[in-house]
C-alpha positions in Angstrom: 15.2 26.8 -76.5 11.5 25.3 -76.5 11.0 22.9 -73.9 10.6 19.9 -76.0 13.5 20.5 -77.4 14.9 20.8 -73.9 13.7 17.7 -73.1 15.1 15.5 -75.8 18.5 17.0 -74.9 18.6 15.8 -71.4 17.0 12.7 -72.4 20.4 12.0 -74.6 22.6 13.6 -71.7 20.6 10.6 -70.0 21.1 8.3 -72.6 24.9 9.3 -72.2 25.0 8.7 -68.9 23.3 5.4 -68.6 26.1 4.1 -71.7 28.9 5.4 -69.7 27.7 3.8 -66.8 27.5 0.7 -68.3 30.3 0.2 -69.4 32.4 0.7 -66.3 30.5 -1.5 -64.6 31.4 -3.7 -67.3 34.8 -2.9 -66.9 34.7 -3.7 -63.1 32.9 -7.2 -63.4 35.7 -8.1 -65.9 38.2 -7.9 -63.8 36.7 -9.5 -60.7 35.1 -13.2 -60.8 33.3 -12.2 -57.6 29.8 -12.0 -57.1 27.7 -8.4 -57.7 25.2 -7.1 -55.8 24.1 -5.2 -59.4 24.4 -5.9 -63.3 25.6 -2.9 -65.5 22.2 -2.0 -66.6 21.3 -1.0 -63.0 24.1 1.2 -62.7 23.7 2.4 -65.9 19.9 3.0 -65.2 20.7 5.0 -61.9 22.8 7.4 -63.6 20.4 7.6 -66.4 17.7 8.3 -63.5 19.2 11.1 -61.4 20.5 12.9 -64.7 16.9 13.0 -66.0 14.4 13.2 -62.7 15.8 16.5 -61.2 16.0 18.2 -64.1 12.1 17.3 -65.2 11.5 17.8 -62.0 12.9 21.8 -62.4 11.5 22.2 -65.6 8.0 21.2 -64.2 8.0 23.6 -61.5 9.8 26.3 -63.4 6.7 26.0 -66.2 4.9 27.3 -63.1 6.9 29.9 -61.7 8.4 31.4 -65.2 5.0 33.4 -66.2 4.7 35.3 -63.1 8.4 36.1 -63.3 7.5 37.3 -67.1 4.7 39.3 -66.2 6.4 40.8 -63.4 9.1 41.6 -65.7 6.8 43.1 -68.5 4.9 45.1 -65.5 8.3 47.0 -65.1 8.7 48.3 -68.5 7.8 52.2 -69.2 4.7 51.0 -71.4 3.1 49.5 -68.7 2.4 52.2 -67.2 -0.9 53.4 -69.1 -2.4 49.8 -68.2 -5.9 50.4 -67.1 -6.9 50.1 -63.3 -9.5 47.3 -63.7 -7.6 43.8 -63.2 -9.7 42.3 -65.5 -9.2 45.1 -68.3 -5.3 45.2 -66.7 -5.6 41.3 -67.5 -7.0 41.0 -70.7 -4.4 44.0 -72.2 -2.1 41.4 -71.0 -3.1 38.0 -72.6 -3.3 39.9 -75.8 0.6 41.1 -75.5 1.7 37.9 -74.5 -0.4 36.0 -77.7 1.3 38.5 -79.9 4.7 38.1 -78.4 4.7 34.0 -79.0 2.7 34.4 -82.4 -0.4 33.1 -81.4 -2.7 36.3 -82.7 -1.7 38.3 -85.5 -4.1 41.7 -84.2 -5.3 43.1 -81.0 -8.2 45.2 -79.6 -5.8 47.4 -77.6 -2.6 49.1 -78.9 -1.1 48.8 -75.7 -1.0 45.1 -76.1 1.3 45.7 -79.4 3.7 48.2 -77.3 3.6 45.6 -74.3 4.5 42.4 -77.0 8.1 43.0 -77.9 8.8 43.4 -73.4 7.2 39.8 -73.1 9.1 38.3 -75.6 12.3 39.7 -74.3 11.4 38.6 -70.7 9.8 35.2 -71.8 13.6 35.0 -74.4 15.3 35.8 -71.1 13.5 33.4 -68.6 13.7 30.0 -71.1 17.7 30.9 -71.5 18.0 31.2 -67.9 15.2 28.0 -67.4 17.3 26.1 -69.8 20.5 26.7 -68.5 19.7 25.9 -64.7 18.1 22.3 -66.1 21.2 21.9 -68.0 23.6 22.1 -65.4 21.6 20.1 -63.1 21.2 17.3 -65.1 25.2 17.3 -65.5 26.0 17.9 -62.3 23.3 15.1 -60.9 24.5 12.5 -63.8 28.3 13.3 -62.6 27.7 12.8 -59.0 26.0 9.8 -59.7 28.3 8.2 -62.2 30.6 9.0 -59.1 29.6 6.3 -56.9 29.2 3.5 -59.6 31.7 0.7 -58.1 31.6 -2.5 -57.4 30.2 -2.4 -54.0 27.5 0.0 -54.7 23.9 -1.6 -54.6 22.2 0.2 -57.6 19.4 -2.0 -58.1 18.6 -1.1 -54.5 18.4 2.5 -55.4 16.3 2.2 -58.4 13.7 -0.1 -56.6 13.5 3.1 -54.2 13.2 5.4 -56.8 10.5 3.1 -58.6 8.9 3.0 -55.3 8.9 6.5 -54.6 7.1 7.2 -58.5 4.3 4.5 -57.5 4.1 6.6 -54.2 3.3 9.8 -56.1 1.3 8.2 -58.8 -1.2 6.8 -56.4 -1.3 10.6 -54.4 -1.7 12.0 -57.7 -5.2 10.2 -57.3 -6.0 11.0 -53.6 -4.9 14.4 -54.1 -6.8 14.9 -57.3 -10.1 13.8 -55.7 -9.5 15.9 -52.3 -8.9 19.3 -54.8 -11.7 18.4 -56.2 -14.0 18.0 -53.1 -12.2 21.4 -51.6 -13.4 23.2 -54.3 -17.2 21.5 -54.2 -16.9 22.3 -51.0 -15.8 26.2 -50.6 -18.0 27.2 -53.5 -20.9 25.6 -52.1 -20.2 27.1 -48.5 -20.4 30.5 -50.5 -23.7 29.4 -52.1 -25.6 28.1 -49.0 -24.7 31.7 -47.4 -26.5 33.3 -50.1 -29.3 30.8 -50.0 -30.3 28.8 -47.0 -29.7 25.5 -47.1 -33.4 24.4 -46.3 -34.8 26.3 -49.2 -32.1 24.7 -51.7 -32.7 20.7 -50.3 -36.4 20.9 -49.8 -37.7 23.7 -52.0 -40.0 22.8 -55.1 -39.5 25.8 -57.0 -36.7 25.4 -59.8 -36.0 29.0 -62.2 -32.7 30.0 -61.5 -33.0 32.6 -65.0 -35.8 34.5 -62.5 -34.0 35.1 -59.0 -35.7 37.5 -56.3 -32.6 39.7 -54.8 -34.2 39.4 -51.7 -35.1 36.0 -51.3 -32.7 33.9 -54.3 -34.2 30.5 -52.5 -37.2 30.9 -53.6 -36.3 30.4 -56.9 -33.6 27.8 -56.4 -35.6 24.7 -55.2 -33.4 21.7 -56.3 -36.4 18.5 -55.4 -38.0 18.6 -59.2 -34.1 18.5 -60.2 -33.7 15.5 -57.6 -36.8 13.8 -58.9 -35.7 14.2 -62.2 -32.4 12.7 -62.4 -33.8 9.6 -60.3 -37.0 8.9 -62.1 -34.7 9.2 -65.6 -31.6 7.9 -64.4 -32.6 5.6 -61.2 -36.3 4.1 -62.9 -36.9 4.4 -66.5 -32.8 3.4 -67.2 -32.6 0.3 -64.5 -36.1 -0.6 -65.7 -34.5 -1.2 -68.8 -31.0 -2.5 -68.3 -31.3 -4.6 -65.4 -33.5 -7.1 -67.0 -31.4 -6.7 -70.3 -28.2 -7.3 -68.7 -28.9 -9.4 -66.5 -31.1 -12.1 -68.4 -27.8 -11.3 -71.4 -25.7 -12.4 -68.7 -27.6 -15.6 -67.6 -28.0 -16.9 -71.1 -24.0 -15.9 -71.6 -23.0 -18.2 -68.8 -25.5 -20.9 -69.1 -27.0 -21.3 -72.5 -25.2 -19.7 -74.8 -23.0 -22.5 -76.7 -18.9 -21.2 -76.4 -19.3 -20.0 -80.1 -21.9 -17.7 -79.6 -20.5 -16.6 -76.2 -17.5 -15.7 -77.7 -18.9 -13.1 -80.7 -21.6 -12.2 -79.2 -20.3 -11.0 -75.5 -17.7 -8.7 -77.5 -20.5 -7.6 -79.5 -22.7 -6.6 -76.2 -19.5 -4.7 -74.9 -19.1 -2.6 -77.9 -22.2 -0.3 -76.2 -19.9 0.8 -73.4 -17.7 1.7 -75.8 -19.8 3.9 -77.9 -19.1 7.7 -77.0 -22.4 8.9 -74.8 -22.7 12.5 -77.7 -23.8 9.8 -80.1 -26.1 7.9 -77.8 -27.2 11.8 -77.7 -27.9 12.2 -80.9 -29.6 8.8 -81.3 -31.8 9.6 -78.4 -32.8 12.9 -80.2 -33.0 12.0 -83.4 -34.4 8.5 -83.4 -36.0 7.5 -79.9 -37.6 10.6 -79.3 -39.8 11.2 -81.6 -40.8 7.8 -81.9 -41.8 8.6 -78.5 -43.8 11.3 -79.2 -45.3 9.5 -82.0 -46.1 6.6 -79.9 -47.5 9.0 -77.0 -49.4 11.0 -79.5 -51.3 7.1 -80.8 -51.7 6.7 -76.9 -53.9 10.1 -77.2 -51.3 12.1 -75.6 -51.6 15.3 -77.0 -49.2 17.6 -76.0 -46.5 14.8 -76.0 -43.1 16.5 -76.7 -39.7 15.2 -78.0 -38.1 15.8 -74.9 -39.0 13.4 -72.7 -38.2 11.4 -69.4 -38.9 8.2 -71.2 -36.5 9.1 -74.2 -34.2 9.9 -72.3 -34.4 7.0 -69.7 -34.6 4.8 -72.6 -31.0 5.4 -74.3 -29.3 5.5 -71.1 -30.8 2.2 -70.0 -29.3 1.2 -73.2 -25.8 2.4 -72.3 -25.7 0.7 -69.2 -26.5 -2.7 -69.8 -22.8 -3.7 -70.6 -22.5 -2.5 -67.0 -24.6 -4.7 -65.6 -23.9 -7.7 -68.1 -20.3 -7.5 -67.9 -20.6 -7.3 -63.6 -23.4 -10.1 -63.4 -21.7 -12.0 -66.2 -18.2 -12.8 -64.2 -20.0 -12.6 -60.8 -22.3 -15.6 -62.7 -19.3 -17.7 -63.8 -17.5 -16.7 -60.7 -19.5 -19.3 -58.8 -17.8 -22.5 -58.2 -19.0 -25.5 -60.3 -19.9 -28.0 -57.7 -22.5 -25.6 -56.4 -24.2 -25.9 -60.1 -23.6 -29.7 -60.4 -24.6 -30.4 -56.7 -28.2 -28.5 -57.7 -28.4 -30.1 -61.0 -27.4 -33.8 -58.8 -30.1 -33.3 -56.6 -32.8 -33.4 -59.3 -32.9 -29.0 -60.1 -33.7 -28.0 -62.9 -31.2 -25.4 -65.1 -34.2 -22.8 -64.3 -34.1 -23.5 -60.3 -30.6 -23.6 -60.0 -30.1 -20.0 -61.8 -33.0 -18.5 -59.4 -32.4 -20.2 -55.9 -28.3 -21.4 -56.3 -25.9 -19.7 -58.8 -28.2 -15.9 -58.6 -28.0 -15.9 -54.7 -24.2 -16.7 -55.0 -23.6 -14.7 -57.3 -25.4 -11.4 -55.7 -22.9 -9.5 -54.5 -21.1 -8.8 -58.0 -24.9 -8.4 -59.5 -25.5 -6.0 -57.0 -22.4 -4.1 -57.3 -23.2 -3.4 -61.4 -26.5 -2.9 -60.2 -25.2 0.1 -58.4 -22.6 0.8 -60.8 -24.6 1.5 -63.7 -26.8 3.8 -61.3 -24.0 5.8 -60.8 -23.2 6.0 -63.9 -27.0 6.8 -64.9 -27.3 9.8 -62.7 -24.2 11.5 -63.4 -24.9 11.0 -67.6 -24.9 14.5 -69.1 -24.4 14.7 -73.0 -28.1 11.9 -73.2 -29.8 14.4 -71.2 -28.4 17.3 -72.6 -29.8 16.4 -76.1 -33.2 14.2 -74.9 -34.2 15.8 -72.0 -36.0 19.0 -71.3 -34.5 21.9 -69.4 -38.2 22.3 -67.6 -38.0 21.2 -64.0 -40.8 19.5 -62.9 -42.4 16.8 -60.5 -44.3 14.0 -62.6 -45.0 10.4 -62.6 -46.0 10.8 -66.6 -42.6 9.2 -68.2 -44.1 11.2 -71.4 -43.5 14.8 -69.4 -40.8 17.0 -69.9 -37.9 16.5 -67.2 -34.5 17.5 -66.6 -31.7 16.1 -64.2 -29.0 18.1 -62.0 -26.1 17.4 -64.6 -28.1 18.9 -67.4 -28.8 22.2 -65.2 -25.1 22.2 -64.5 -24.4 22.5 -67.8 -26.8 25.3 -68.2 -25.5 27.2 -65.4 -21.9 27.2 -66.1 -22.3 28.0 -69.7 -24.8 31.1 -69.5 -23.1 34.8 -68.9 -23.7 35.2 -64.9 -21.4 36.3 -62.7 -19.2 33.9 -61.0 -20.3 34.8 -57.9 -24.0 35.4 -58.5 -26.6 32.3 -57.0 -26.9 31.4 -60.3 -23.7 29.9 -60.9 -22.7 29.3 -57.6 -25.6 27.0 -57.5 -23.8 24.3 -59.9 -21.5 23.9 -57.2 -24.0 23.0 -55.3 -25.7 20.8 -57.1 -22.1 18.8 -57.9 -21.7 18.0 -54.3 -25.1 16.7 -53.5 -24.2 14.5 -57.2 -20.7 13.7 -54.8 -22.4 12.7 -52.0 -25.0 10.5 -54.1 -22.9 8.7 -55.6 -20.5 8.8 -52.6 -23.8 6.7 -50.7 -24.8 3.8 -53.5 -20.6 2.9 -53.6 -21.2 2.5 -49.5 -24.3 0.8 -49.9 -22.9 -1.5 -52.8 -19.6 -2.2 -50.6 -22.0 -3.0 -47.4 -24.1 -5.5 -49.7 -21.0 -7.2 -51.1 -19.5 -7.4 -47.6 -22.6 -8.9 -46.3 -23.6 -11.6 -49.1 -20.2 -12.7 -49.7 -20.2 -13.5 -45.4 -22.7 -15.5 -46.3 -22.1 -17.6 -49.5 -18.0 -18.2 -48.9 
């Protein structure tokens, strides 16, 4: 039985259960004039709950357990025992049984893998019978026991609160735990890099050709600082230099000028960029702004201006951003109370000095936090830079230069052929968790600011 179809039978063992339920609580209240503690839903919604959550819950961790349990099962068969020494050879033979087994590939490289197929699909046969049955009989026996203590005294919306509690609970881990896993791994692959390269070298080293690495001294080649420069000069300089301004004068006008009918098409129409997917601000970058670029560089007497540059790049993604800023500076601008802006106006301001030396100042904690927002989201762009920028690392003030940024070596690294545990490679890992811990700073620095500014405007 597939699992989908698995799932829509104890959904109607629930649906079953929660009708049944129902309607004796019904049956209860009918005969009492007294007050309950519980309608019928609730106690039709609890039974419906506990005949439905344990057995998802089994199937979910049975999805996990039930390959090994296969494969194990398949490793016992006669046949297996010509499988080649070499786990990844040992590993491959296997992926290409079990693809043939749940028709998924019609051929293999190995005819092992066809005398291996028809022992998975007995085991995996075996193992969804035996998967299906257990879930089964769980959900029946869990929906019984609770339809058990439906009566009139029993406080079933209590227990659903719980359980509705206890699903927010895990929801929000599901976050925490998500983001420790994912500093873990940053974390233990990046130990295993720095004891292949010292630390020193990586941080503070100038050299940047990870495709040419001495085996005797790998950090000499894996300089990250022109990757560093990179990704702020694109990301932190040409981008802000553009969006701040952008967003934040669009925001002013938004909230002070703009008549209500224009605000309300054309604030929509600004937030339509941050809904445009970043591979087609890619392509735009590469196909349009670049070598306009180039042209532009090439009238400046630029010779050897290339497509992919720094300022192309920069360019779009300042473009990207500026709902970020907009959007933040725009409620943090309207945020402000009212009497501030008339007292200023009352005591002879101009619309002009009350912006700059009132509502601005008030508002700066929300401006600054887009401010630092859309930085964030600058240096950790990939798919602009990927298709704008250059894969040459180097250290230059010329916005016309070649540059690249940490996310676009990333994506280099982790797509070439190296080893997985070669410097190479390993080095992306690095790279990610000095991203991390960048980003992990400017959210400190923005929450700092905030705290400060709004001490002193409330």
């Amino acid at each position: 039985m597939s699992v989908l179809s698995l799932l829509f039978l104890i959904a109607g063992l629930g649906l079953i259960g929660w009708l049944t339920a129902r309607v004796r609580a019904v049956s209860f209240r009918r005969d009492s004039s007294a007050r309950f503690s519980s309608l019928p839903s609730h106690h039709g919604t609890y039974v419906a709950l506990w005949t439905v959550l344990p057995a998802a819950l089994f199937l979910a961790v049975w999805s996990s357990v039930s390959p090994a349990l296969v494969t194990d099962s398949v490793l016992e068969a006669p046949a297996a025992a010509h499988l080649p020494a070499n786990r990844f050879e040992r590993a491959s033979v296997l992926s290409e049984a079990r693809n043939l087994a749940a028709g998924r590939s019609f051929g293999t490289f190995n005819p092992l893998s066809q005398e291996l197929a028809p022992a998975y699909a007995a085991a995996q046969k075996r193992y969804d019978w035996i998967g299906s049955a257990v879930a089964l009989l769980l959900a029946f026996a869990a929906g019984a026991w609770a339809f058990t203590r439906v009566r009139p005294a029993f406080r079933a919306r209590t227990q659903i609160e719980r359980v509705v509690m206890l699903l927010l609970l895990a929801a929000s881990l599901i976050a925490i735990l998500t983001t420790l896993g994912i500093v873990a791994s940053l974390l233990f692959e990046s130990a295993r890099f720095f004891r292949m390269v010292p630390i020193g070298d990586f941080l503070f080293g100038t050299h940047w050709s990870p495709q040419v690495i001495s085996a005797s001294d790998p950090g000499a080649s894996l300089g990250a600082v022109p990757l560093f420069w990179g990704t702020f000069f694109i990301g932190a300089v040409i981008a802000m230099i553009v969006a701040i301004p952008f967003g934040l004068m669009s925001a002013i006008y938004l909230t002070q000028y703009a008549a209500p009918r224009v605000r309300a098409w054309m604030k929509p129409i600004l937030e339509v960029l941050a809904g445009v997917p970043t591979v087609v601000y890619g392509y735009f970058a590469a196909l349009t702004v670049a070598p306009a670029v180039r042209d532009l560089a090439v009238s400046l007497g630029v010779t050897w201006a290339s497509s992919e540059s720094a300022l192309a790049a920069g360019l779009v993604m300042g473009v990207m951003i500026i709902p970020f800023v907009s959007s933040m500076a725009d409620d943090s601008i309207a945020a402000v109370p009212s009497s501030m802006r008339d007292g200023s106006l009352a005591m002879g301001a101009t619309s002009s000095e009350t912006i700059r030396r009132v509502l601005l100042p008030a508002a700066l904690p929300g401006v600054v936090g887009g401010v630092l927002l859309a930085v964030s989201r600058a240096i950790g762009e990939t798919m602009i830079v990927v298709m704008a920028a250059s894969g040459v690392a180097t250290l230059t003030l010329n916005p016309f230069a070649s540059a690249t940024t940490v996310t676009k070596q990333i994506v280099d690294l982790l797509t070439g052929e190296a080893e997985f545990d070669s410097p190479k490679t390993l080095a992306a890992f690095a790279l990610g968790l000095t991203l991390f811990v960048v980003t992990l700073l400017l959210n400190i620095i923005a929450l700092t600011v905030v705290k400060r500014y709004r001490e002193a405007y409330e």
